[in-house]
MIKEBA-160605 format. One record per residue (C-alpha): residue number from 1; residue in one letter; x, y, z. Coordinates in Angstrom, 3 decimals. Example, Ala and Ser with C-alpha at 12.3 -4.5 7.8 and 13.67 -1.06 7.14 Angstrom:
2
<num:1	residu:A	east:12.300	north:-4.500	up:7.800>
<num:2	residu:S	east:13.670	north:-1.060	up:7.140>
% end
This chain:
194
<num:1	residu:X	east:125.561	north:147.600	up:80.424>
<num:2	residu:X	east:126.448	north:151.292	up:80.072>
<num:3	residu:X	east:127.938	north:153.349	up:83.135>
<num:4	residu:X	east:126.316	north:156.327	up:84.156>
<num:5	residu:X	east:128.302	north:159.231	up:84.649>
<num:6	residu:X	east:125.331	north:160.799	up:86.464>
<num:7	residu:X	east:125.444	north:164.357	up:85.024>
<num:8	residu:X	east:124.816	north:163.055	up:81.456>
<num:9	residu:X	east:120.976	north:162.383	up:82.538>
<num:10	residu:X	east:118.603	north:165.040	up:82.765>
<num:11	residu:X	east:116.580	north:162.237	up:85.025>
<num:12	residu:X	east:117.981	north:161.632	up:88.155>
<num:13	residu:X	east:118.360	north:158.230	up:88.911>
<num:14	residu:X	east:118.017	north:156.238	up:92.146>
<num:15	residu:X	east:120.261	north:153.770	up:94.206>
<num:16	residu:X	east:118.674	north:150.630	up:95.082>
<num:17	residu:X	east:118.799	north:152.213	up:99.074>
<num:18	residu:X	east:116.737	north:155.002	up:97.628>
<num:19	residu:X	east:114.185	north:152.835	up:95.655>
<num:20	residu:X	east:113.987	north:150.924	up:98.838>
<num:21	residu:X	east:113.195	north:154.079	up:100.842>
<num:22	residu:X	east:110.734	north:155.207	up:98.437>
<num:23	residu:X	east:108.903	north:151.985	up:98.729>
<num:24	residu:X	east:109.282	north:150.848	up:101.993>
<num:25	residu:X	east:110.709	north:147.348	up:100.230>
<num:26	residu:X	east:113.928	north:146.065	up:101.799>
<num:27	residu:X	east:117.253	north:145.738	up:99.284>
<num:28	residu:X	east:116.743	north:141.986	up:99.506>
<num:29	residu:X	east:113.275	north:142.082	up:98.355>
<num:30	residu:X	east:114.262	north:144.697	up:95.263>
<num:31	residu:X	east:117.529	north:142.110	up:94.572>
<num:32	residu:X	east:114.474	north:139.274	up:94.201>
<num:33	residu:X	east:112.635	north:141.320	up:91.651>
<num:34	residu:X	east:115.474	north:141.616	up:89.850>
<num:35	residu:X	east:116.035	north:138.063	up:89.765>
<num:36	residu:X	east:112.403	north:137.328	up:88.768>
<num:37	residu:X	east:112.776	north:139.952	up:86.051>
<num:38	residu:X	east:109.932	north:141.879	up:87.453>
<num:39	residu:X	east:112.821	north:145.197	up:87.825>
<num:40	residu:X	east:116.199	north:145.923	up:86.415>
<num:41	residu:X	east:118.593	north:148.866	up:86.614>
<num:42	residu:X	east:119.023	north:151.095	up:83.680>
<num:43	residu:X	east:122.886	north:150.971	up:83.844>
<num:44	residu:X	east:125.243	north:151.187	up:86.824>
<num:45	residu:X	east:127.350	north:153.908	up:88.392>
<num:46	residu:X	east:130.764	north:154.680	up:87.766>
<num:47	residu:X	east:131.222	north:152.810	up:90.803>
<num:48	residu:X	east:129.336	north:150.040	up:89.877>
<num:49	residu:X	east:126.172	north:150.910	up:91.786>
<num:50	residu:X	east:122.622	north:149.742	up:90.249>
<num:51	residu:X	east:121.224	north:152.880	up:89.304>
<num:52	residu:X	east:117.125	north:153.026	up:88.379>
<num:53	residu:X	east:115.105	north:154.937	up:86.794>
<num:54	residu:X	east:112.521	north:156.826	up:88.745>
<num:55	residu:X	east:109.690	north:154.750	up:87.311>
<num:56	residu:X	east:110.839	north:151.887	up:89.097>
<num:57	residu:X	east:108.879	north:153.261	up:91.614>
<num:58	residu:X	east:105.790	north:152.483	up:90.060>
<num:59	residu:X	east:106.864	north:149.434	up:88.948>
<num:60	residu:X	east:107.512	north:148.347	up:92.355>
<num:61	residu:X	east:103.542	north:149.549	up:93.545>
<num:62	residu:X	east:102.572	north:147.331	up:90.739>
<num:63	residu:X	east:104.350	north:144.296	up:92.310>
<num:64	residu:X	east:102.932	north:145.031	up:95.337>
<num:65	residu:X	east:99.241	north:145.973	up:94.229>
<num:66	residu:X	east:99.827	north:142.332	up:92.604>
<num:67	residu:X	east:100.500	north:140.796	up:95.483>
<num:68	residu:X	east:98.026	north:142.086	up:97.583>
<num:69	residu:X	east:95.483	north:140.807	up:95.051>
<num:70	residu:X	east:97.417	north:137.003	up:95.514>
<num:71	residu:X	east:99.605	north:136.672	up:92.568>
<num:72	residu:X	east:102.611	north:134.998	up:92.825>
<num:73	residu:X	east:106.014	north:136.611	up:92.433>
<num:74	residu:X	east:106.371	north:133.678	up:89.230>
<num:75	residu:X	east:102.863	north:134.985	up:88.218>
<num:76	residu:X	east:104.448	north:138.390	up:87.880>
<num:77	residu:X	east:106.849	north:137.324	up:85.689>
<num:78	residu:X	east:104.611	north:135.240	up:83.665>
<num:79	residu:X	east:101.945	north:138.388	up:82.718>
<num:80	residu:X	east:105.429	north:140.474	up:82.105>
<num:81	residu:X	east:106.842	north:137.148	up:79.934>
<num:82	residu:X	east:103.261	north:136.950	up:78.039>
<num:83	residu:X	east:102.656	north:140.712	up:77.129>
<num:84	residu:X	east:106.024	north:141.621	up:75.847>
<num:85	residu:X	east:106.244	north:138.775	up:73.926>
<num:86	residu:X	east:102.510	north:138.953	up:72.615>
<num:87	residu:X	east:102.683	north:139.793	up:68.586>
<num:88	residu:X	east:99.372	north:141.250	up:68.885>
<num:89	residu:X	east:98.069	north:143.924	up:71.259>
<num:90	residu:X	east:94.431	north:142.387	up:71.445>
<num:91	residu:X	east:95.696	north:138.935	up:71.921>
<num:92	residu:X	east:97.834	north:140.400	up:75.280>
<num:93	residu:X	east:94.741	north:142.336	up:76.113>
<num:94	residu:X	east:92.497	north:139.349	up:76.187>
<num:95	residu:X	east:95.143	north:137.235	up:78.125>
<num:96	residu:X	east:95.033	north:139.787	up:80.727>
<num:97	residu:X	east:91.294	north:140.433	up:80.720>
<num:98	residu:X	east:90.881	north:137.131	up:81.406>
<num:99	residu:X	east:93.614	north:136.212	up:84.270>
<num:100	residu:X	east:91.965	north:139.905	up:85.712>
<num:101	residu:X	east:88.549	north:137.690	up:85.569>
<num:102	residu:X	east:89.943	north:134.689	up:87.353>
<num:103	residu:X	east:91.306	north:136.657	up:90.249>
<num:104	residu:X	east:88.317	north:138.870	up:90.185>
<num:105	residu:X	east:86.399	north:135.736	up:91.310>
<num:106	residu:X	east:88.858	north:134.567	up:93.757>
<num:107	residu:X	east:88.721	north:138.160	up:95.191>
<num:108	residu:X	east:85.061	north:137.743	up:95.438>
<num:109	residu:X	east:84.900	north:134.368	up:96.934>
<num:110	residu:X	east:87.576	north:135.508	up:99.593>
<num:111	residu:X	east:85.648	north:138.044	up:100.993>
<num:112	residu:X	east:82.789	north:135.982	up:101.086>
<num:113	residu:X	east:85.009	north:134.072	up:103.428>
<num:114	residu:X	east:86.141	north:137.001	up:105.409>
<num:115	residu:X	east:82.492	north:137.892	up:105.729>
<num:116	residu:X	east:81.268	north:134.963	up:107.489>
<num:117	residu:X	east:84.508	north:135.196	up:109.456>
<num:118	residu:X	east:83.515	north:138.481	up:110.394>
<num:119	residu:X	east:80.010	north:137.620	up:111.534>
<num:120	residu:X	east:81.239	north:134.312	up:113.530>
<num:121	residu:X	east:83.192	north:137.234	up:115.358>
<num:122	residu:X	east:80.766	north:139.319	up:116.364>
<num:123	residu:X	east:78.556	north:136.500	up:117.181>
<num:124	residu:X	east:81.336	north:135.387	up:119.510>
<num:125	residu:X	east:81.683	north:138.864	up:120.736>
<num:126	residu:X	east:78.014	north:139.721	up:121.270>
<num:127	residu:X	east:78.145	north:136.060	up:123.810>
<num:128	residu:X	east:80.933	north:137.347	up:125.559>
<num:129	residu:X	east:79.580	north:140.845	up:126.747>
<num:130	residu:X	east:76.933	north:139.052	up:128.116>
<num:131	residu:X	east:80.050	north:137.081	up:130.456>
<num:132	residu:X	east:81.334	north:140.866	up:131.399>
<num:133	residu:X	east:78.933	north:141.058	up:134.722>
<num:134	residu:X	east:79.867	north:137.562	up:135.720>
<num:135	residu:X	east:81.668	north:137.138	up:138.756>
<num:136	residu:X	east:81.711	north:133.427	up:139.362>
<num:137	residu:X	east:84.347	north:131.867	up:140.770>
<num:138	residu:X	east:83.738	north:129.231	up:138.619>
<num:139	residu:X	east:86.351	north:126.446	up:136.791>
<num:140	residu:X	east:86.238	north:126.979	up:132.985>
<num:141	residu:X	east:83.570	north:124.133	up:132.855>
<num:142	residu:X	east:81.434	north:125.524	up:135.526>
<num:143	residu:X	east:81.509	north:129.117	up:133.500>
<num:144	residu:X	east:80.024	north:127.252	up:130.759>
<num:145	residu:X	east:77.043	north:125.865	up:132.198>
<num:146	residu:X	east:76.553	north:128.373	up:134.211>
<num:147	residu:X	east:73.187	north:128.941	up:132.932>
<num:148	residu:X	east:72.752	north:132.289	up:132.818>
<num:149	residu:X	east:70.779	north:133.761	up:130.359>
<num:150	residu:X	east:73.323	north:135.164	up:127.564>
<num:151	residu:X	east:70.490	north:136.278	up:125.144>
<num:152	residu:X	east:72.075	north:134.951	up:122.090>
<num:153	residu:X	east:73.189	north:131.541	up:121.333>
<num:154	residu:X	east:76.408	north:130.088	up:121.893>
<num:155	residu:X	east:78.089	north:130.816	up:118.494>
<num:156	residu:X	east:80.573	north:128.448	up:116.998>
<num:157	residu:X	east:83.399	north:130.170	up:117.796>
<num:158	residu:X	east:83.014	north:129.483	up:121.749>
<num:159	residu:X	east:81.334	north:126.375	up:121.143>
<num:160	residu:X	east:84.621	north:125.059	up:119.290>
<num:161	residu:X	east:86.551	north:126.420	up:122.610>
<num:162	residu:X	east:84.581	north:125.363	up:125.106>
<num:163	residu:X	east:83.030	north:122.028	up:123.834>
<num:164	residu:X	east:85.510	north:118.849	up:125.598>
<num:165	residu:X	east:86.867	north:117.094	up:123.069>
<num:166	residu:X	east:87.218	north:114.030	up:125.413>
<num:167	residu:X	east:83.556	north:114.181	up:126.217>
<num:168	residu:X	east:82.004	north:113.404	up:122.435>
<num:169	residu:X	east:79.764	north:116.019	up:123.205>
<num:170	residu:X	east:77.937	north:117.728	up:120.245>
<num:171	residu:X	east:78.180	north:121.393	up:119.227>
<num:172	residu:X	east:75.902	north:122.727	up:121.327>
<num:173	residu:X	east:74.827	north:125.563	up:118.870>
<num:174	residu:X	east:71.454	north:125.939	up:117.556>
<num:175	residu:X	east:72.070	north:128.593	up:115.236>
<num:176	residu:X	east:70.134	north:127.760	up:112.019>
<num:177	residu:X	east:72.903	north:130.123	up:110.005>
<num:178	residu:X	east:75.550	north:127.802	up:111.812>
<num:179	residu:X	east:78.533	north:126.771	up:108.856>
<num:180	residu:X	east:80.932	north:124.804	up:109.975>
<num:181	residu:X	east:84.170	north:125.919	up:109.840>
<num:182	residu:X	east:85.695	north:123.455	up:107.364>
<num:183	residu:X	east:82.942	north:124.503	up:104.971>
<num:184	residu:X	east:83.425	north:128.532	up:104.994>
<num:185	residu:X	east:86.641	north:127.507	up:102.674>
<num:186	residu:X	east:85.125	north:125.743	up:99.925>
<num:187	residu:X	east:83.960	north:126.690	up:96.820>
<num:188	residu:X	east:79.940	north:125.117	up:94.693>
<num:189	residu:X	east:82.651	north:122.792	up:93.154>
<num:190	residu:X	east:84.421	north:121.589	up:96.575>
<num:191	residu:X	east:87.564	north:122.911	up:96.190>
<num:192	residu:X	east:89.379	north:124.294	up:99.196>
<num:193	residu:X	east:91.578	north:127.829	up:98.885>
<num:194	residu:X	east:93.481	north:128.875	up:101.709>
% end
């Protein structure tokens, strides 16, 4: 690798402390990337100090933007592997329209997920004001059947606190828009992500 003398480059380059300012990744993290091949120095310093090049800094909000949407740090490395050693532009581009497409729908399906989650919340929530005026003195089982009027069902989210498991009682939720828990994970062909 060649040294840099550092005022042969009209381009200043950075440190690896300064791309890890810049980025808000930590040395290690930068030092994995490296490993992975996702990010290499240009050259080192004269002191033997891995010196980058200031698009490194995009490189790095790629690898994050990448993880954020769920790849894998070997994924990473696999789209880099595949496009620069593509022979054909159109061939890359189709390999990458179509691993876009696959996470596209796992996007989609997660927030699907993340929506119900978010309604089982403020179902939860929406019970729980009701509790605010409350002041029993009650034990935990005596605040459930307290039988006050709550105006809204008991959503699933209290029902799965406050439902004994030692008493083989049944979810006492009559929510017709009720989905179990286990099933807000799984895909029209079964299959689980987490």
């Amino acid at each position: 690798m060649p040294v840099d003398l550092g005022s042969t480059h009209s381009t200043p380059r950075l440190r690896i402390g300064d791309l890890a300012r810049r980025t808000g990744k930590t040395v290690r993290a930068i030092h994995l990337y490296e490993e992975m091949g996702l990010l290499l120095p240009v050259t080192r310093s004269s002191g033997g100090f891995r010196l980058y090049d200031p698009s490194a800094v995009e490189r790095m909000r790629w690898i994050e933007m990448l993880h954020v949407l769920g790849f894998s740090l070997h994924e990473m490395r696999d789209v880099l592997r595949e496009w620069w050693s593509a022979e054909r532009g159109p061939q890359a581009m189709e390999r990458l329209r179509d691993l876009f497409e696959r996470k596209l729908g796992e996007t989609r399906e997660a927030i699907g997920r993340h929506q119900q989650l978010e309604h089982e919340l403020e179902q939860g929530l929406a019970y729980l004001r009701t509790c605010g005026g409350c002041e029993t003195d009650e034990t935990t089982v005596g605040c459930v059947n307290c039988g006050r009027d709550h105006e809204v069902a008991e959503p699933a989210l209290l029902t799965g606190i406050t439902a004994r498991p030692d008493a083989g009682s049944k979810p006492r939720s009559n929510r017709s828009d009720f989905v179990p828990l286990r099933e807000i994970g799984k895909t029209e062909k079964g299959v689980t992500h987490s």
